[in-house]
C-alpha positions as CSV (number, residue, x, y, z in Angstrom):
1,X,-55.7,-16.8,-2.3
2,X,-53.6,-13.6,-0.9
3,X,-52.9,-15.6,2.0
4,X,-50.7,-17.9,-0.4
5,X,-48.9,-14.6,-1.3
6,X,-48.2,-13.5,2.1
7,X,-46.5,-17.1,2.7
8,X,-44.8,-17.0,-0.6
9,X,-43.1,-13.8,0.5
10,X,-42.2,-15.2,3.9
11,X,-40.2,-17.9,2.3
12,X,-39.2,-15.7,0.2
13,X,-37.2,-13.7,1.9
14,X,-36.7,-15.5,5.2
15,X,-35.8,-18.7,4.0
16,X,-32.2,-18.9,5.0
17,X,-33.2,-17.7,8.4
18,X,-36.3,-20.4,9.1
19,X,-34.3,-22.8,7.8
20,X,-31.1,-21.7,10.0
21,X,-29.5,-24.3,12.6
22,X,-29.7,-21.6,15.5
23,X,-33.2,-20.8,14.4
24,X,-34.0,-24.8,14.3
25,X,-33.4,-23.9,18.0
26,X,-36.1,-21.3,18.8
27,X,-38.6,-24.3,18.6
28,X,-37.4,-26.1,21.5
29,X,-37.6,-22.5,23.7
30,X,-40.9,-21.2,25.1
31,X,-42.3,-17.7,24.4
32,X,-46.0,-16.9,25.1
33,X,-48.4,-19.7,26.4
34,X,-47.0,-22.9,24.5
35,X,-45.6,-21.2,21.7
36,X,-42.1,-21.6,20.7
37,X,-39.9,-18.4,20.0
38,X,-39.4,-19.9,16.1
39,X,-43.2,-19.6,16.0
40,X,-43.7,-16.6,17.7
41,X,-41.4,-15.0,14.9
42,X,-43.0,-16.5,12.5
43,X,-46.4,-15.3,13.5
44,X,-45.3,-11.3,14.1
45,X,-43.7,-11.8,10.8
46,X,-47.2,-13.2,9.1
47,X,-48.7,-10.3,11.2
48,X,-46.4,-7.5,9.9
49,X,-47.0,-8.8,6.5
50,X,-50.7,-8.3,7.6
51,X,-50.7,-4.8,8.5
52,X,-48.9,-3.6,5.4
53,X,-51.1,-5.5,3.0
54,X,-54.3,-4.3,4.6
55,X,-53.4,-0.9,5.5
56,X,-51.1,-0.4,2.2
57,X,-48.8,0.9,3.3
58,X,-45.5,1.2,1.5
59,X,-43.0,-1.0,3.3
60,X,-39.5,-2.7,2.3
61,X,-41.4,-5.8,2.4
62,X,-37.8,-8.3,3.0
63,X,-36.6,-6.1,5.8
64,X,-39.4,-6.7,7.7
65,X,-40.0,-10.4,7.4
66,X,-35.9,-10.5,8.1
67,X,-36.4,-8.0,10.6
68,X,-39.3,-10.1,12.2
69,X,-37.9,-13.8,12.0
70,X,-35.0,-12.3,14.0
71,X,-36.5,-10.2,16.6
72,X,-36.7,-12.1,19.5
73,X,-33.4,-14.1,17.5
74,X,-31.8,-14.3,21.5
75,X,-31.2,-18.1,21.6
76,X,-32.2,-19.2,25.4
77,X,-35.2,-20.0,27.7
78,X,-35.9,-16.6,29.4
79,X,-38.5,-18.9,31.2
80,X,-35.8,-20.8,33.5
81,X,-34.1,-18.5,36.1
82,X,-30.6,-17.5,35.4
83,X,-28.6,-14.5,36.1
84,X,-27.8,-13.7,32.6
85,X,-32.0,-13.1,31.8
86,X,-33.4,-11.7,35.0
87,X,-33.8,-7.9,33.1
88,X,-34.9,-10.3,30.1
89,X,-37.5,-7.7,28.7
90,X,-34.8,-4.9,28.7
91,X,-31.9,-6.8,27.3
92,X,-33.2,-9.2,24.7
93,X,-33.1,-7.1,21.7
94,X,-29.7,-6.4,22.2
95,X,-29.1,-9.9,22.6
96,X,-30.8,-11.5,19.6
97,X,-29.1,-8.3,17.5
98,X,-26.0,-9.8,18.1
99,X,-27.0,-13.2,17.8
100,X,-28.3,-12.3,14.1
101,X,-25.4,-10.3,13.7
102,X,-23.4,-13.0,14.2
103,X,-25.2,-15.6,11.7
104,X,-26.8,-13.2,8.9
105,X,-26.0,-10.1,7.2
106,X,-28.2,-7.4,8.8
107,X,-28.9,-4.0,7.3
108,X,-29.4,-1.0,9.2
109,X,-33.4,-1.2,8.7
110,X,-33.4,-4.9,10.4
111,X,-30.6,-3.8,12.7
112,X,-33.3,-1.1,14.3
113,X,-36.5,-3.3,13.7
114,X,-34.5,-5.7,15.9
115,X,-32.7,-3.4,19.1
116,X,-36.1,-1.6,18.9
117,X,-38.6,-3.6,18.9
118,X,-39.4,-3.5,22.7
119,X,-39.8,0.1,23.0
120,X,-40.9,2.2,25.0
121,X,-38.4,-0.4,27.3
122,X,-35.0,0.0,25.1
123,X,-36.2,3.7,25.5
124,X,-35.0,4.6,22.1
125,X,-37.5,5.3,19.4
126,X,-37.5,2.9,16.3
127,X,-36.2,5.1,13.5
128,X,-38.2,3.5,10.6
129,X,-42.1,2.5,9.5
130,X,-41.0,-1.0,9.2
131,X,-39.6,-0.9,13.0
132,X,-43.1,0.7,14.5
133,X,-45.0,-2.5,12.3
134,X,-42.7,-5.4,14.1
135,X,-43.4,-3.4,17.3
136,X,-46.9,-3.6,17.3
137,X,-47.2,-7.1,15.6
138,X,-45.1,-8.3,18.1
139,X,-47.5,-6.7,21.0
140,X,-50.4,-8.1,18.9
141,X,-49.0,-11.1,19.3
142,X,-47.9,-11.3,22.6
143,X,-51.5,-10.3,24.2
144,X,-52.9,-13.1,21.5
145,X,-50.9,-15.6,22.4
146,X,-51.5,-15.4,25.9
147,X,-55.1,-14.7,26.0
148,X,-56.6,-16.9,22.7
149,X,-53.6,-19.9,23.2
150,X,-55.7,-22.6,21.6
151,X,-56.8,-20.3,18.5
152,X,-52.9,-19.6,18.2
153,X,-51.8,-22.7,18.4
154,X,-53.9,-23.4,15.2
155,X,-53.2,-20.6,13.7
156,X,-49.7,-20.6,13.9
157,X,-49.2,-24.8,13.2
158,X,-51.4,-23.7,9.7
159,X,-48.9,-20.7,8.8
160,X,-45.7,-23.4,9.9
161,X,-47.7,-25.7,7.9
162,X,-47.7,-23.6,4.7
163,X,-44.5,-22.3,5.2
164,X,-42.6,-25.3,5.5
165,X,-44.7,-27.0,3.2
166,X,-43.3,-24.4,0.6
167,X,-39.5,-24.7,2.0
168,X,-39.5,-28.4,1.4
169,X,-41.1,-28.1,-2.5
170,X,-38.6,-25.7,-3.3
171,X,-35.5,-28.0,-1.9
């Protein structure tokens, strides 16, 4: 039953984004394994949720989902060689910041969550609780994906399921 919570308050407060024409886009590029970049998000979103819940913790629950759904926000296969993603780890963030810049109105807690979620590479330290969660949700993620690809892919197609099973009773 408190799983139905955790994907009440993704749809909640990230509805706009997951239902975004430039997000529409993350499913067609590739992050980990087979996973798309929308479901990636989605997943260190669920994840970040996780951790708060089960550790308590106090957390501005919107920023982070926000903060989440728009992490990797950078809108491009960093699989395919170019010259614009060959330092792809070390510029992303700043990349999907101004991508989500550009199509939502970011406060200064999804702002860091966002530019900092690849530390220690971006070098700066995240500034805010909500910044370190998305940080290791996201590593959490990333090992997951790659290692356990067939138990994500059902995992994740379940939480897309819910998700946008509650975006289309509520349209």
């Amino acid at each position: 039953m408190r799983y139905y919570y955790l994907y009440n308050l993704l749809y909640h407060h990230g509805q706009d984004i997951l239902n975004a024409k430039n997000m529409q886009l993350e499913k067609d590029f590739m992050q980990h394994g087979h996973l798309s970049c929308y479901c990636h998000s989605l997943f260190v979103a669920y994840i970040s949720l996780r951790i708060v819940k089960s550790l308590h913790l106090n957390a501005n629950e919107r920023s982070l989902i926000r903060g989440a759904l728009l992490h990797d926000y950078f809108l491009y296969d960093w699989h395919l060689p170019s010259p614009n993603n060959k330092r792809h780890a070390f510029s992303h963030p700043r990349r999907a910041y101004e991508n989500a810049s550009i199509d939502f109105e970011l406060n200064e807690l999804e702002r860091d969550i966002i530019l900092k979620h690849m530390f220690p590479l971006t070098l700066k330290l995240p500034r805010y609780r909500e910044s370190y969660i998305v940080l290791l949700a996201d590593k959490y993620c990333a090992v997951y994906e790659t290692l356990a690809k067939s138990k994500t892919k059902v995992k994740v197609e379940h939480l897309e399921k819910m998700v946008n099973q509650k975006t289309s009773h509520e349209s």
